[in-house]
N, C-alpha and C positions, 0 to 999 in steps of 0.2 A: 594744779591749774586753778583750782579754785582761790586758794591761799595768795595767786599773785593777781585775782581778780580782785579780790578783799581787800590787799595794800594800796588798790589806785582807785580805790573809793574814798571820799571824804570821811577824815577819821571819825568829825564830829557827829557825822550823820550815822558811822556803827555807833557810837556811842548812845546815841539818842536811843537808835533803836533799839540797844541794851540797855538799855534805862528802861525804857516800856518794855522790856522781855521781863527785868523785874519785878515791876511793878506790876504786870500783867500775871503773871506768879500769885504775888501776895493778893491784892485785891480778889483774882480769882478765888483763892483759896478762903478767905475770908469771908468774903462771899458764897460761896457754898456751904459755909458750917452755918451762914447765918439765915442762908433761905431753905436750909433743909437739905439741900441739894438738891436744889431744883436745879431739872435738865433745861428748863426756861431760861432760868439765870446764868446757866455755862453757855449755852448756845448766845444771849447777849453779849455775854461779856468776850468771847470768840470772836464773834460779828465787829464786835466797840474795838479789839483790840488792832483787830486783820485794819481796820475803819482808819483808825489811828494811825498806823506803817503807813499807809499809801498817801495817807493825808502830810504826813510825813516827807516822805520822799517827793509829794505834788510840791511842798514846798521850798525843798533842796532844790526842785527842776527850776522851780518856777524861779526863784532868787535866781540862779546860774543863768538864766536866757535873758531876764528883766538886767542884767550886769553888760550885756552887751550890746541893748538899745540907750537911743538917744532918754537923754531926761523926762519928755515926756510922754512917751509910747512906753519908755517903764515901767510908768504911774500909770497908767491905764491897761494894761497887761497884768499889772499885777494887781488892782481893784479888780476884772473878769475873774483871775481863778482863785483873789479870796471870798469873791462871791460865788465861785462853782466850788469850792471845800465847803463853804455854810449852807449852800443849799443841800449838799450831797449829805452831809450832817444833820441838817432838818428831816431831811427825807426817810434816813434811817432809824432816826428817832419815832419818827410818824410808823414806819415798818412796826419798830418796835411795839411802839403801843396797839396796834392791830393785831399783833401775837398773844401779849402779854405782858403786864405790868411790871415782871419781874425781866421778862426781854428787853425792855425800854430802860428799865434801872440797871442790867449788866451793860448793855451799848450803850448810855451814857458814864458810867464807871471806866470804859474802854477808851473812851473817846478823851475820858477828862486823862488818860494814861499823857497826852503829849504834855498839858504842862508839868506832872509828877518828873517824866524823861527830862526836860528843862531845866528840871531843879536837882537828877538824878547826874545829868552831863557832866557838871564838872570835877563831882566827888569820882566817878568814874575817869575820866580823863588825868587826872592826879592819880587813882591809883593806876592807871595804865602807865604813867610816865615813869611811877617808884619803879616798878616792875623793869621796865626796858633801861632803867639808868642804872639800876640794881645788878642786873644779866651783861651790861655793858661793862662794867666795874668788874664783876665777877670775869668774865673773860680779859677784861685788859691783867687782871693781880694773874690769872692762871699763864698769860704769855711771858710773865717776868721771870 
């Protein structure tokens, strides 16, 4: 059930957010040898990453509904929720720094995971395609 909820989502968009499951990985991890491992800096960087997915996904939505108005209710739909993702981002930033210095530097390390996902999409995307042309091939040589 879940696996043919998975196939009729946007591939791009798992992708994305396998790129920031990555990235969210390494940074985490690097980040915790380098703060000591502060429970500050894992609880940020939690926060920055959970921050990222939804900002994420607000943007899949928003592109997909902004595709079905006129030109210029678009452009104005979609200035509102890049200006409700920057404020939501400001905000948690500000969270951040009322907690701790090292909460504000993992939630911004979180939040920078969408452009790393960006740049992470299409090496993933290519290795998903070898994969499935590869198992495709393999099953077409095994029918002969």
């Amino acid at each position: 059930m879940i696996i043919e909820e998975l196939k009729e989502i946007n591939p791009v968009l798992l992708e994305l957010l396998a790129g920031l499951g990555i990235y969210g990985a390494a940074a985490g991890a690097a980040g915790m040898v380098t703060s000591g491992g502060s429970l500050y800096f894992l609880g940020g960087i939690l926060a920055g990453l959970f921050l990222a997915a939804c900002l994420i996904l607000n943007m899949y939505l928003t592109i997909d509904t902004a595709l079905d108005l006129d030109p210029e209710s678009a452009n104005k739909y979609m200035v509102r929720r890049t200006l409700v993702r920057k404020f939501l981002t400001v905000l948690a930033a500000a969270v951040g720094i009322k907690i701790h210095m090292l909460t504000f530097s993992g939630i911004i390390l979180g939040v920078l995971g969408i452009k790393i996902a960006a740049y992470l999409q299409p090496l993933i995307h290519r290795r998903v395609s070898e994969k499935r042309s590869g198992r495709n091939e393999e099953v077409k040589s095994r029918m002969d």
